[in-house]
N, C-alpha and C positions, 0 to 999 in steps of 0.2 A: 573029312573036310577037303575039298578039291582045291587046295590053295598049297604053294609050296614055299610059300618067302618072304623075308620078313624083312622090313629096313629095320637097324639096329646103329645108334652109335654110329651114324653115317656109310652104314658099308649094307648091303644087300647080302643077306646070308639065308641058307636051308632052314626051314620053318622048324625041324627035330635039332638044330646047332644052334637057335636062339636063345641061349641058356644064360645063368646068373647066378652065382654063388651063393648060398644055402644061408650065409652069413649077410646076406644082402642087408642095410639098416630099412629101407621100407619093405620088406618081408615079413619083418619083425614088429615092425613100431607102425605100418601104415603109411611111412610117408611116401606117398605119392602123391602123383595129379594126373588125371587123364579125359580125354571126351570121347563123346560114343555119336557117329557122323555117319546120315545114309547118303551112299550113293544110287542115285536112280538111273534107270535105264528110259531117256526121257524122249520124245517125239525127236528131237534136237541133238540128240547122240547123249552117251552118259555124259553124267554130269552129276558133284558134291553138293548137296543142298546148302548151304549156308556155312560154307568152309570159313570165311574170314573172320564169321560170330564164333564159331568155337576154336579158333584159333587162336583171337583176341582171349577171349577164356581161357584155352589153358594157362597162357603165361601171364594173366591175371589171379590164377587160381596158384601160382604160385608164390605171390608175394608174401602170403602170412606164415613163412616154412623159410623165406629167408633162401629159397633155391632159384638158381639160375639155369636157364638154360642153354646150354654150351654151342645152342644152331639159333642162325636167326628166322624168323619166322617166313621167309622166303625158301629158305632152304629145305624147310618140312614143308613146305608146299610145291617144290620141286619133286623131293622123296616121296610125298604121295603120290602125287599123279602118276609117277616113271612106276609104282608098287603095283599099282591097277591095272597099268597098261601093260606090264611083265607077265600080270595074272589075268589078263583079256577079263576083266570082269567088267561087267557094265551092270551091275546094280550089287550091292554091296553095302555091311558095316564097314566103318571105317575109325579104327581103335588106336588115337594116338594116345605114349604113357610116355612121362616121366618121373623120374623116382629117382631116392638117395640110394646109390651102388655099396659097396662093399671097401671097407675099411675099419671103421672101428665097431664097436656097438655097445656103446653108451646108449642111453636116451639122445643129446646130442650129436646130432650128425657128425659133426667135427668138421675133419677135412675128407668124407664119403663124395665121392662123385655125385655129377648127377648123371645117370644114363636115359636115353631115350629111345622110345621101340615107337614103331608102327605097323602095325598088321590089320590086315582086312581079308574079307570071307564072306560067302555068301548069307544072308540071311534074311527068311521072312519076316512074318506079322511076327513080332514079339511073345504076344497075347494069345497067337492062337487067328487062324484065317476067319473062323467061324465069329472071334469078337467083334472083326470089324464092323461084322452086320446083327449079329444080333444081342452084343453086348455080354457084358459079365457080369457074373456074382463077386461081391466084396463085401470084408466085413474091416468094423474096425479095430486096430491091432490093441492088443494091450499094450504093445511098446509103445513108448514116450518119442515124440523128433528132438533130439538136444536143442539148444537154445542155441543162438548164434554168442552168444556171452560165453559159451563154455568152447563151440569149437566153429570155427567159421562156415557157415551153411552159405554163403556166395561164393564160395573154392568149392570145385569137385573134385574133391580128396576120395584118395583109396581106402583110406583107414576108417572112412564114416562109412562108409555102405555096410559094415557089420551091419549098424542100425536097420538097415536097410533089408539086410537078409533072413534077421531076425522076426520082423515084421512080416514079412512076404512070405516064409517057410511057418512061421506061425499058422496064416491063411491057407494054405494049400494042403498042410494039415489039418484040418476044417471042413475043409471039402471046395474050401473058394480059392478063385481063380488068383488074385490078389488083395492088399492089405488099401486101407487108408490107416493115416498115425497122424494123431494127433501130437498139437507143439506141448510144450509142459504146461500152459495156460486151460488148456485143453480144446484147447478151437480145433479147427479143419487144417493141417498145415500142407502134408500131400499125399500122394502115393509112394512105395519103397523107390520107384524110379522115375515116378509121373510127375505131372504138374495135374490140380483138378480144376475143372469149373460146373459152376450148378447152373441151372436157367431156369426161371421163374418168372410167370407172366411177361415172358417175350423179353428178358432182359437177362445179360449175362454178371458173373458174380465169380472171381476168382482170386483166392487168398494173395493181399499182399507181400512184399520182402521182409519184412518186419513179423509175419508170420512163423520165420524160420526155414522158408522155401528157396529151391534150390532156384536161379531166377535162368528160367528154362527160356531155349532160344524156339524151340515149336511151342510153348507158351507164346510168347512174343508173336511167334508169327500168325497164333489164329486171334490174336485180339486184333493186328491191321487186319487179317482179312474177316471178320467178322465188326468192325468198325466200317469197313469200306462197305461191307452190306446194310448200313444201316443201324448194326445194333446197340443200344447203347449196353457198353461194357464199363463195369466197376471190377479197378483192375489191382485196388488197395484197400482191402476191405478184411474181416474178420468174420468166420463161416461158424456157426458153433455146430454140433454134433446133429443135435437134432433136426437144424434145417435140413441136414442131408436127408433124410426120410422124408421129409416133404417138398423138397424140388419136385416142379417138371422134369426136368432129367440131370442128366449128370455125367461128362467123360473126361477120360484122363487124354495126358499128352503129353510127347515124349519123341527124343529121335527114335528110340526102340519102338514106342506105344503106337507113335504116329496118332490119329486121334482114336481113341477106343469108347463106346458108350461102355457107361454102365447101367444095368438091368434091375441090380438088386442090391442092396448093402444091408448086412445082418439078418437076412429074409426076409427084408421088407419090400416091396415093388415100387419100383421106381417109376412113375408117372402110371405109363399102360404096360410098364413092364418090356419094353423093348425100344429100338433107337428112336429118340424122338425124332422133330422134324427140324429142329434149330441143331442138332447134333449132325443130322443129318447131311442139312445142307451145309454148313461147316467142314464136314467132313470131303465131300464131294469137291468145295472150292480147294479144300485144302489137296485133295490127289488131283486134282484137275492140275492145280499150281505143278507140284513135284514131278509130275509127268510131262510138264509143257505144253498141256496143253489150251494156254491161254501166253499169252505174252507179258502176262502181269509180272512187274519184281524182276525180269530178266539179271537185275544185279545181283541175285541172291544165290547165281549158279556159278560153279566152276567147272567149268567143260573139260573132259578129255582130250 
């Protein structure tokens, strides 16, 4: 990985001396909070897509854990920019975390720090270059999404993506590319790191929060731009299983995802079997945005 440095705890340190004691309490129990942020390399110079929505999130994502965080949210937006510009990257993940440090290890945090890291590194299509355009195979997982009743699915906690990996490596063992997991209701809730939506007769359909889903800010962003096209979107709704096999089409969506069709779920062909044309153009408005090259949303960048 051609990146050498990591903000930590307010100090800029060598990406192999980012380290954390073995006793850490979210090592152990999960607790964390973190977002996963692209930066693009846009007509406009780089630039964070939607830094200020997942910023607002992480330290919304911290409230039900009872953790503070010890910088103000100006200040990690300081740290990041000066992290990118150190590491001349212009398009880029971008991984802020924080978590209970090391002191006791109770269940209880106690009086555990909280520490916060940031690191960023190059990376592509999530999914694979080849999904963007011609879609993937998905099946749906046997794991269950917990309920928001048992552990908060509006926080992006570190400790719930077990769920998440259990699912996804279930699939890949399978021979597919990734999972859908249903809520314990058994509806459509999402993907191990996506948001889904189906389209059927020219109209868009993507599980509500009440669903159990993660309330995803490239969710968000392709219902305005897919609203702004005209479409009507039902953006609070219940998916059951089945209709997933008989959608028009179907993609997920994700800072990692970005938008990805999907082709097939459980071998079943999805539409003609490859990106429809509502996927499509969706997709298209959506890198058109990311790249700059329209002027729409200007507020939704943070320039280097």
């Amino acid at each position: 990985m051609d990146v050498d440095t990591i903000w930590m705890d307010g100090e800029f340190v060598d990406w192999e001396d980012a380290q954390i004691h073995v006793l850490t309490h979210g090592l152990h129990y999960g607790t964390g909070v973190f977002e996963g942020v692209r930066l693009y390399d846009t007509e406009n110079g780089p630039a964070i897509f939607r830094w200020e929505e997942h910023l607002d999130r992480l330290y919304q994502s911290t409230k039900p854990y009872d953790m503070e965080i010890p910088f103000e949210p100006e200040e990690l937006t300081e740290a990041t920019l000066e992290l990118l510009r150190r590491q001349d990257l212009e398009a880029a993940y971008v991984r802020p975390i924080a978590f209970y440090g090391y002191d006791t290890l109770g269940v209880s945090p106690g009086d555990c720090p909280t520490n916060v890291a940031i690191a960023a590194w190059p990376w592509g299509a999530y999914l694979g270059e080849d999904a963007l355009e011609n879609g993937i195979e998905v099946m749906v997982s046997s794991w269950r999404k917990h309920s928001s009743s048992q552990i908060p699915t509006n926080a992006k906690t570190t400790g719930l993506y077990v769920n998440s990996l259990l699912a996804g490596e279930e699939a890949r063992r399978n021979g597919y590319r990734e999972a859908i997991v249903l809520n314990k209701e058994g509806n459509v809730a999402e993907g191990p790191g996506e948001n889904i939506f189906l389209v059927r007769d020219g109209e868009i359909f993507t599980p509500g929060l009440s669903e159990s889903i993660l309330d995803g800010i490239t969710r968000n962003t392709l219902i305005t731009l897919a609203e702004e096209r005209g479409y009507e979107v039902h953006d609070n709704v219940s998916i059951s299983r089945g209709e997933l096999n008989t959608a028009d089409e179907l993609f997920f969506t994700g800072s990692a995802a970005e938008v990805t069709p999907i082709r097939q779920v459980d071998n079943v062909e999805i539409g003609n079997g490859s990106r429809g044309p509502v996927t499509e153009e969706l997709q298209e408005a959506f890198f058109d945005l990311v790249e700059r090259r329209t002027d729409d949303h200007d507020e939704w960048f943070t320039y280097l």
